[in-house]
NUVEX-143221 format. One record per residue (C-alpha): residue in three letters; x negated, y, z negated. Coordinates in steps of 0.001 Angstrom, whole numbers, plus 500000, padded with zeros to 6 digits. Example, Ala and Ser with C-alpha at 12.3 -4.5 7.8 and 13.67 -1.06 7.14 Angstrom:
REM NUVEX-143221
ala487700495500492200ser486330498940492860
REM end
This chain:
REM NUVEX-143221
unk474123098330065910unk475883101146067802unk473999103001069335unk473722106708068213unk472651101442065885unk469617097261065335unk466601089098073077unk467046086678071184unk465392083530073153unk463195085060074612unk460918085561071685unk461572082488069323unk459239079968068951unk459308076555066984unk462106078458064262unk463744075103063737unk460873074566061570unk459888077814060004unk459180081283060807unk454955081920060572unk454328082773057053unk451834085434058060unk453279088819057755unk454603091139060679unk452383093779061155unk454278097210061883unk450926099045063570unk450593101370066659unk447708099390067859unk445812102704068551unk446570104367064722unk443825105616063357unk443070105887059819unk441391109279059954unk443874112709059405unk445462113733056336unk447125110613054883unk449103113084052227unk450394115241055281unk454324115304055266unk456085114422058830unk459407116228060165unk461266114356061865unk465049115022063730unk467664113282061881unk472014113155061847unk473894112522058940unk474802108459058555unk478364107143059157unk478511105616055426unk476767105689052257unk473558103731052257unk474472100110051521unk472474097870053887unk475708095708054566unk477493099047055308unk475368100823057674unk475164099525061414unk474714102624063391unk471631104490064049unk471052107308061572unk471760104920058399unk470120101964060207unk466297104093060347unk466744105121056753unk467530101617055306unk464229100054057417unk462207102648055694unk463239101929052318unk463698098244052530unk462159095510053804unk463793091892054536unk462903088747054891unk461642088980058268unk460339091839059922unk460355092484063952unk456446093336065692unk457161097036066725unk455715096195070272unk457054093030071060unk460396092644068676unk458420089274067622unk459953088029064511unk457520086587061678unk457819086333057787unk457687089985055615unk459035089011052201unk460017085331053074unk457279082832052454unk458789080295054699unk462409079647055972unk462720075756056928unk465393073593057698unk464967069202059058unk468729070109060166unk468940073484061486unk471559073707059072unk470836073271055879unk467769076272054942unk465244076608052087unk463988080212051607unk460767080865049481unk459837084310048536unk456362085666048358unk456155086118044858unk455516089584043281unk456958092278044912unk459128094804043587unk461733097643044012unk461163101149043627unk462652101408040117unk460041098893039117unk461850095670039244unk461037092422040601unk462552091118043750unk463718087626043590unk465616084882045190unk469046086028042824unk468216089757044883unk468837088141047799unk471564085761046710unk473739089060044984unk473740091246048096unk474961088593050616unk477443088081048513unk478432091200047998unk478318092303051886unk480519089218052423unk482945089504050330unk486085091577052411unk487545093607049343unk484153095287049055unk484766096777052768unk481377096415054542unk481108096814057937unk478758094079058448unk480402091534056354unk480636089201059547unk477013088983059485unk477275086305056603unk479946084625058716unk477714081424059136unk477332081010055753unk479364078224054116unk482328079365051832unk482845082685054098unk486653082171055031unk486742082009051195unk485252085430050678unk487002087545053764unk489635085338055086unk491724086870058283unk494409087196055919unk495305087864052658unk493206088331048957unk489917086522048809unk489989082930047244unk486169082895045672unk484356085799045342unk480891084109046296unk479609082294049400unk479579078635048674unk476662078247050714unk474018080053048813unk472221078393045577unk469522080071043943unk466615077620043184unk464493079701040842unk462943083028041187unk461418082789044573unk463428079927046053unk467325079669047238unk468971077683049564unk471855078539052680unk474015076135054029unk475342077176057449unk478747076231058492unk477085074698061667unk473523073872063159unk472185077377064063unk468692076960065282unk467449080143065669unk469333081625062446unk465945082612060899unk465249085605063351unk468644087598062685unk467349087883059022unk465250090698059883unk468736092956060417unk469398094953057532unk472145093615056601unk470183090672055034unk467645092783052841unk467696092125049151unk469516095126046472unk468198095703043142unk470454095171040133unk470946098684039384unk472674098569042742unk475284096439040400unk475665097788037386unk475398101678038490unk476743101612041998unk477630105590042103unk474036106073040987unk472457103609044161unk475001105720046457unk473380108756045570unk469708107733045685unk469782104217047247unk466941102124045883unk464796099746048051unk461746097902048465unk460384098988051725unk457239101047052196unk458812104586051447unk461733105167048442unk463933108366048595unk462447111266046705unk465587113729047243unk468922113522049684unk470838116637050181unk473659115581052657unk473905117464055953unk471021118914055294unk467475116946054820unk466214113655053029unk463150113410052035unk460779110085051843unk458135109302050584unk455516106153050012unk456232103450047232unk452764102949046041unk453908099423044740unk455258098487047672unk453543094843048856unk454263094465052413unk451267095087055596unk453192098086057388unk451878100903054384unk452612104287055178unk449844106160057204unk451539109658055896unk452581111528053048unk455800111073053509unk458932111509056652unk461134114581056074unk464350113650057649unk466407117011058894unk469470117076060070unk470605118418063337unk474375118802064711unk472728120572068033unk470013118650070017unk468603122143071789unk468556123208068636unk466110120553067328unk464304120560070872unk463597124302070152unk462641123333066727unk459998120739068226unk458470123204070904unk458109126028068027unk456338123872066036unk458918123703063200unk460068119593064039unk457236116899063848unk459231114149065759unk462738114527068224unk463959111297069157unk467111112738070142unk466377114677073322unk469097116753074624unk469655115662078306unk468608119369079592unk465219118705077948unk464886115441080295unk463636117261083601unk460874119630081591unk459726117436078471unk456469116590079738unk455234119964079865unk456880121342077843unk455032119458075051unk451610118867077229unk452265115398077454unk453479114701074087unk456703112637074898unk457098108723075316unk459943107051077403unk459689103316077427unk462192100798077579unk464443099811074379unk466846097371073983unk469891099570074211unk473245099522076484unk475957102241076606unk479047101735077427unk482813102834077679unk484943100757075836unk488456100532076046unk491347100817073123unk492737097745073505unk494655097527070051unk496610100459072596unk499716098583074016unk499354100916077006unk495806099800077208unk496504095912077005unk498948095075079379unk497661093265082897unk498364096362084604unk495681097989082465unk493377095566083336unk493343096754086900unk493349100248086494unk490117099705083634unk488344097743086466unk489772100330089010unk487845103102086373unk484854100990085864unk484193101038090171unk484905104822090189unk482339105728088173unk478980106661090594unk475573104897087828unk473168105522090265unk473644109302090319unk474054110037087390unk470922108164085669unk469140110085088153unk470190113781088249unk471949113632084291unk469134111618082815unk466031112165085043unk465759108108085183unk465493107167081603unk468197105329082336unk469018102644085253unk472145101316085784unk473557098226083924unk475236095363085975unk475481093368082540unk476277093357078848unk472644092778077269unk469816094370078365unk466498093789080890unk463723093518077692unk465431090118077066unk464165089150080592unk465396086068082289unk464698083252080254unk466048085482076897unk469716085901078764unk469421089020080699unk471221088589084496unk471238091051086767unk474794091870088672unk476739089373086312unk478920092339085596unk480325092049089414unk482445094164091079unk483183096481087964unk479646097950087715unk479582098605091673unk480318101731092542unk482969101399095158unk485390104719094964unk487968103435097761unk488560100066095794unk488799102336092770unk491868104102093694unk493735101499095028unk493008098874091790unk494237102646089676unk497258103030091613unk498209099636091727unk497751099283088257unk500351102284088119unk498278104652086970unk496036106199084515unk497892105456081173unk499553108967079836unk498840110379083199unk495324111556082450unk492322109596081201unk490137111221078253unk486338110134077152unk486096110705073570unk482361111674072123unk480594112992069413unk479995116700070085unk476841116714068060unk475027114252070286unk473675114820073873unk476739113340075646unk478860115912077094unk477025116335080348unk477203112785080975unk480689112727079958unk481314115503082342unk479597113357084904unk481760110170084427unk484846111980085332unk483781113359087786unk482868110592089451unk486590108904088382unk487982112360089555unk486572112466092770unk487363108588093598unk490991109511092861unk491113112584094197unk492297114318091084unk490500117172089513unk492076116606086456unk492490112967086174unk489366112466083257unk488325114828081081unk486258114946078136unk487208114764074521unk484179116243072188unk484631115134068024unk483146117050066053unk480529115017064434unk478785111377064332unk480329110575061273unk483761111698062261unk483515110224065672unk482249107226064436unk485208107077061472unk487905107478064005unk486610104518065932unk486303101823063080unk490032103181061502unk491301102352065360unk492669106122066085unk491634106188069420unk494478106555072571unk492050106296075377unk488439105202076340unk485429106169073814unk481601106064074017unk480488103402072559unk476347101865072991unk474572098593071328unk471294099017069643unk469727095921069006unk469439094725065705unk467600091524066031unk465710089949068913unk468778087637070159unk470736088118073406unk473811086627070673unk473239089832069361unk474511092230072090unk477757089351072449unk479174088318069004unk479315091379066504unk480655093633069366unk483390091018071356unk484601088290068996unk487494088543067240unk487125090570064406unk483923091608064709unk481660093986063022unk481190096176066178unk483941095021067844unk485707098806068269unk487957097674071370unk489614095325069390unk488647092654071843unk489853088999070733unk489439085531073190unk489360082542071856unk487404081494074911unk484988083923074602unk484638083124071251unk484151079287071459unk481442080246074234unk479572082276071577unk479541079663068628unk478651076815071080unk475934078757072422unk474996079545068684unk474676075755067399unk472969074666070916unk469164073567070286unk467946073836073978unk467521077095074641unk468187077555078092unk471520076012077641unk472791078213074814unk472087081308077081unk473803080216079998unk476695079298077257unk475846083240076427unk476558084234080008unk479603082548080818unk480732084823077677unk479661087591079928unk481396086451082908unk484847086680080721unk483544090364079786unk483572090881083482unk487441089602083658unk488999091521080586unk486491094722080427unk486612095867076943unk484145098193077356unk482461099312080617unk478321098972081213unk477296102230082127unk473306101839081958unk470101100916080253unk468503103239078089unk464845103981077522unk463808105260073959unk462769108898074313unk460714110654072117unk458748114043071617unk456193115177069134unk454412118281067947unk450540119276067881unk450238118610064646unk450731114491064711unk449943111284066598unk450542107922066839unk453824108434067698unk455747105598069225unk459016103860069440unk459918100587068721unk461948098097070952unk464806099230068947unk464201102694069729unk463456103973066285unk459911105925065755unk457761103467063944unk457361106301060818unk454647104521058463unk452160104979061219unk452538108566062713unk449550110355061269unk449105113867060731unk446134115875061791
REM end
C-alpha cells in the first residue's frame, strides 16, 4: 500500500497445509478492560484517494477505514504481523495450488446479512474484473481465468474468474494459475475481504456509507470533514472494540492537528509533523510511541517520461540517487525515526524473511563527487532542473527541501532541485495513478501483508497495482513469479533479491529510508499502539 498504504517468510509457518484455525487476536497485551467502554476516541485522519471499495483503496487513509469496518479471511497479530484464521475456518491445499476455503459459519454484515462463501466469491470477482477500474485488481492475478477478466489489452472475455467455485454457504474453492505456497497469508490484505450484496444491487448507496463486517460500521461520513465509527454489536470476530466508537477528523495541516493533540481537542495523531519530532516527548509527558513499521519511502522516477527512460537517464537517476546525503537528513529532519535504506523491503522482515542490507549498492551511498560526474555525463538533469513532487497536506516539504539540497549542493547548483507541493493526498495521489507526472515524485510502501513479495510485485512488475513509475522487466518479473511458486523458502527469497539487484540497475524509484510508526496521544486515553503496519490498533485504545 503506498504509504501516506498494507515479511513475508519470515513469519509463515506450515501454510502449505492450512493457516491455524484459531482466531488472530488484535490486543495491546497491556489493555485493560477498566475506563469508559462508551467513551468516543478522536483520532487524526486525511481524506482517502477513492471511494471505499476494498479492491479500490491501497493507500493509507482508505486502507485504516476498510480494516475497521471489515474483516477478512485472515487477520495479521498487531505485534508480530503473524497471520492466523479471522473469518476463514481453514484454507488447505495437498498442491499448493488448488485451495479449499471454509468459513466460520454465522457471521454477518452490518445491515444484518449473512456472510458466506458467494460474499467472498462476488467481490473477487468484481475487484478483478478491469472494466470495473480497481486499483488492486492485480491482487486476484493468481487466480485462474484472470487474463480473461483484465487482459493487457482489449474488452474482457468472461466477466468471472474461472478459478473460483462456490461449494455451499461456507465453502468455495481457488485454483491458482501456479503452485503458490504461501498464498494463504496475503488474504489478510483488504483487497480480499468479503462485500455484502447491497454492495451489488445499490452500489451509489455502499459508496456513500460502505457496509462491512469488521468490528466497527460507519455511523455518519461527511467528506473532508469527519467520519464517524462506531461498534457492530453483531460483529463475531475476537478483536471487539474496547471504545465507544473512533471519530476520524480530517486534517490538511499536520501542526494543525499536533496543536489539536497538545490542547486536548485530538485523542490520537499518527501523523506527526516533522517539527513536532525533536519536542514530542515532552510535549505530551511521554505520551508518544516510535517503533519500527514495515514502511520504505522512496523517490520514484516517471519512467512512462521518454526523457526519463533513455540510458542516459539511467545515469543521471543513479547520479541523483548518490547525491542525496540519508544519513543527515534522518537525523537532523526526522530526529532518527528514520535510518537510511540500502534496499527495497524493509529490516522487520529480518534476514531469513528477505531483508539485505546494502543490496541497493552504490545508489543508496552517498557519494556527491560520483554524483556529478554520473549527472553530467548523463547530460544533465532532464528539462534543466529536477522537481520533487509532494502532497502539501502531509509532513514532507522539509524533507523535500532537504533532498535537494543535498542534489544541489553535490552539483553545485542552487537551483538544480526544487520542490513541487500538490495540493492534497487525493490530488497528489490522482495525478500519480493517471501518469501526469514530468519528473520524480514521493512515493513510500506500506505493507499490506507479511511477505517480502509484497514490497516487490504490486509496486515493480509490469502493470502493477502500485507500480507508479511505470516500471516493466520481463526479468524482473520472471524473478518474482519463480520466487512466488518456489516451496523452499530460503530459495524463493534469494529469487526475491536478485529482483532487487535489477532494482539496483534500472532505479525506478530511489530508497530513501526506513520509517518508524509515530504516534501521540492525549490524557484522556491509553493503550495506544501501532501496529507493524503503522496503523493505531483502534478497537483497543481505551478511554479514561
Amino acid at each position: 500500500m503506498p504509504a501516506g498504504t498494507r515479511v513475508r517468510w519470515a513469519v509463515i509457518v506450515a501454510t502449505s497445509v492450512a493457516l491455524l484455525a484459531a482466531g488472530c487476536s488484535s490486543g495491546g497485551g497491556s489493555s485493560s478492560s477498566s475506563g469508559n467502554a462508551s467513551g468516543i476516541v478522536t483520532a487524526w485522519w486525511g481524506d482517502p484517494q477513492n471511494p471505499l471499495e476494498p479492491a479500490n483503496t491501497n493507500e493509507v487513509n482508505g486502507g485504516a477505514v476498510i480494516d475497521m469496518i471489515f474483516t477478512g479471511l485472515v487477520q495479521y497479530d498487531p505485534k508480530t504481523s503473524e497471520p492466523s484464521n479471522a473469518n476463514a475456518d481453514s484454507i488447505t491445499s495437498d498442491d499448493q495450488q488448488n485451495w479449499t476455503v471454509k468459513l466460520k459459519p454465522g457471521w454477518k454484515f452490518s445491515d444484518g446479512t449473512t456472510v458466506t462463501a458467494k460474499s467472498y466469491v462476488d467481490a473477487w470477482n468484481y475487484g478483478a474484473l478491469s472494466t470495473n477500474k480497481q486499483l488492486n485488481s492485480s491482487f486476484f492475478s493468481y487466480i485462474q481465468g484472470y487474463d480473461q477478466v483484465a487482459p493487457e489489452s482489449g474488452n474482457p472475455t468472461a466477466q468471472t474468474l474461472s478459478g473460483l467455485k462456490v461449494v455451499d454457504d461456507n465453502t468455495f474453492t481457488v485454483a491458482l494459475t501456479q503452485k503458490f505456497s504461501t498464498w494463504p497469508a496475503t488474504l489478510g490484505y483488504s483487497a480480499f475481504v468479503p462485500l455484502p450484496a447491497s454492495f451489488f444491487s445499490n452500489h451509489a448507496a455502499y459508496l456513500e456509507k460502505p457496509i462491512g463486517n469488521g468490528p466497527y460500521q460507519i455511523a455518519t461520513w461527511t467528506k473532508s470533514q469527519k467520519m464517524e465509527l462506531r461498534p457492530f454489536t453483531d460483529y463475531s470476530g475476537p478483536d471487539k472494540p474496547k471504545n465507544g466508537g473512533i471519530d476520524l477528523k480530517v486534517y490538511t495541516d499536520t501542526n494543525a492537528a499536533y496543536a489539536d493533540l497538545q490542547a486536548g481537542n485530538l485523542d490520537v495523531d499518527n501523523g506527526l509533523p516533522n517539527a513536532a519530532l525533536k519536542t514530542v516527548e515532552t510535549d505530551l509527558n511521554g505520551r508518544f510511541l516510535n517503533t519500527p513499521a514495515g514502511i520504505i519511502q522512496t523517490v520514484s522516477f516517471p519512467l512512462y517520461q521518454p526523457q526519463w527512460s533513455t540510458p542516459n537517464a539511467q545515469k543521471v537517476r543513479l547520479g541523483l540517487a548518490m547525491a542525496i546525503d540519508r544519513a543527515t537528513i534522518t537525523k537532523v529532519v526526522f530526529n532518527n525515526t528514520r535510518t537510511p535504506a540500502s534496499d527495497w523491503t524493509s529490516p522487520v522482515l529480518g534476514a531469513a524473511g528477505g531483508f539485505k542490507e546494502g543490496i541497493c549498492g552504490q545508489a543508496c551511498t552517498y557519494n556527491p563527487t560520483m554524483a556529478k560526474q554520473l549527472v553530467q555525463e548523463g547530460g544533465g538533469i532532464p528539462g534543466g532542473q529536477l522537481t520533487i513532487s509532494y502532497n502539501a497536506d502531509g509532513p514532507h516539504k522539509e524533507w523535500v527541501d532537504a533532498v535537494c539540497n543535498s542534489i544541489n549542493n553535490a552539483l553545485g547548483n542552487t537551483s538544480a532541485c526544487v520542490g513541487n507541493p500538490i495540493g492534497t493526498f487525493a490530488d497528489f495521489r490522482n495525478q500519480v495513478t493517471t501518469k501526469k507526472m514530468t519528473g520524480p515524485f514521493r512515493t513510500g510502501w506500506q505493507m499490506d501483508y507479511p511477505l517480502i513479495q509484497n514490497f516487490l510485485q504490486p509496486v515493480y512488475t509490469t502493470g502493477a497495482s502500485s507500480n507508479d513509475s511505470g516500471y516493466s522487466s520481463s526479468q524482473f518479473d520472471s524473478l518474482v513469479n519463480q520466487a512466488n511458486a518456489n516451496a523452499d523458502k530460503s530459495a524463493a527469497v534469494g529469487q526475491f533479491q536478485d529482483g532487487e539487484k535489477l532494482l539496483a540497475t534500472d532505479l525506478p524509484a530511489v530508497p530513501l529510508w526506513y520509517q518508524n510508526g509515530t504516534v501521540g496521544w492525549s490524557a484522556r486515553v491509553d493503550n495506544v499502539l501501532l501496529n507493524p503496519f503503522s496503523v493505531p490498533v483502534y478497537d483497543q485504545i481505551t478511554v479514561k
